[in-house]
C-alpha positions as CSV (number, residue, x, y, z in Angstrom):
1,X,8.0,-14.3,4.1
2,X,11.2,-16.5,4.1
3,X,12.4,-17.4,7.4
4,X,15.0,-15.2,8.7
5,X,17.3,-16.1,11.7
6,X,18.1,-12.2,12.5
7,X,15.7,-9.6,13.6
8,X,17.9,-7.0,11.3
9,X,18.9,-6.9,7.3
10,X,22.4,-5.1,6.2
11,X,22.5,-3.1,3.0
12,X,25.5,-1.6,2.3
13,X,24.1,0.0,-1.0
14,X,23.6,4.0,0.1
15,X,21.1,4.0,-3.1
16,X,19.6,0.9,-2.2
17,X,19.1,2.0,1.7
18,X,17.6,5.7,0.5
19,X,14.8,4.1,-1.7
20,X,14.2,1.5,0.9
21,X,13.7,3.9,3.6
22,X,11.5,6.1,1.6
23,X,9.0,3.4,0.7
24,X,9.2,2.3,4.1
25,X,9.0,5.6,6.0
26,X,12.3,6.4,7.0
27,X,12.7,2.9,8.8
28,X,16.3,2.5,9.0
29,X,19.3,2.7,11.1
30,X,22.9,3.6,10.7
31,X,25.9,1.7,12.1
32,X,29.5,1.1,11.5
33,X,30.6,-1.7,9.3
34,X,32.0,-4.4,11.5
35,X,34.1,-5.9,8.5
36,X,35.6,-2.5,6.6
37,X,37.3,0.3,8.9
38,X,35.4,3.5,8.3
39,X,32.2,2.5,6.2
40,X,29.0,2.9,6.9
41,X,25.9,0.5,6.6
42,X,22.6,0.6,6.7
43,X,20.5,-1.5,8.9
44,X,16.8,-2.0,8.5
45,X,14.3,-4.5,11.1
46,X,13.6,-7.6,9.5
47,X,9.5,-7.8,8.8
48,X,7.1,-8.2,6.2
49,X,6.7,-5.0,5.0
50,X,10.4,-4.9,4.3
51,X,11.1,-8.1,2.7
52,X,7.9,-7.1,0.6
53,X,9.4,-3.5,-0.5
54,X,12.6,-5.6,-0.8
55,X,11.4,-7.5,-3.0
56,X,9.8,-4.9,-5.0
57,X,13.0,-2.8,-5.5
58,X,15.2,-6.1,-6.6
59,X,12.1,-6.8,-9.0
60,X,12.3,-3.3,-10.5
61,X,16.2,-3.3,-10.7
62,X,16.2,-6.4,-12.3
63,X,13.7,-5.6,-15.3
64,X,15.2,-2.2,-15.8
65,X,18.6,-4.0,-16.1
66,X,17.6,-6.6,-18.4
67,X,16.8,-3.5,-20.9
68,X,19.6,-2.2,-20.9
């Protein structure tokens, strides 16, 4: 695992937040975007098993991208 300073990661992808917290078990909080008035983001703790299933998803984006 890279070292993270912050015990929390930010998505602000809704798609990208559902398929996270379905491979993670629902793991995943809701907050108010501190930057844009009225949008929602989507805040997950900061672990293994996330950066993992991060990693996983970015890999799987990226080679069905490249296809395309």
């Amino acid at each position: 695992m890279r070292k993270h300073e912050h015990k929390y990661y930010i998505i602000k992808s809704k798609g990208m937040a559902v398929t996270l917290s379905y491979l993670l078990g629902g793991k995943q909080y809701y907050t108010m975007d501190g930057y844009e008035e009225g949008k929602q983001v989507y805040s997950f703790e900061y672990d293994a098993e996330f950066q993992a299933m991060l990693d996983l998803v970015k890999s799987i984006r990226y080679q069905h991208n490249k296809w395309r």
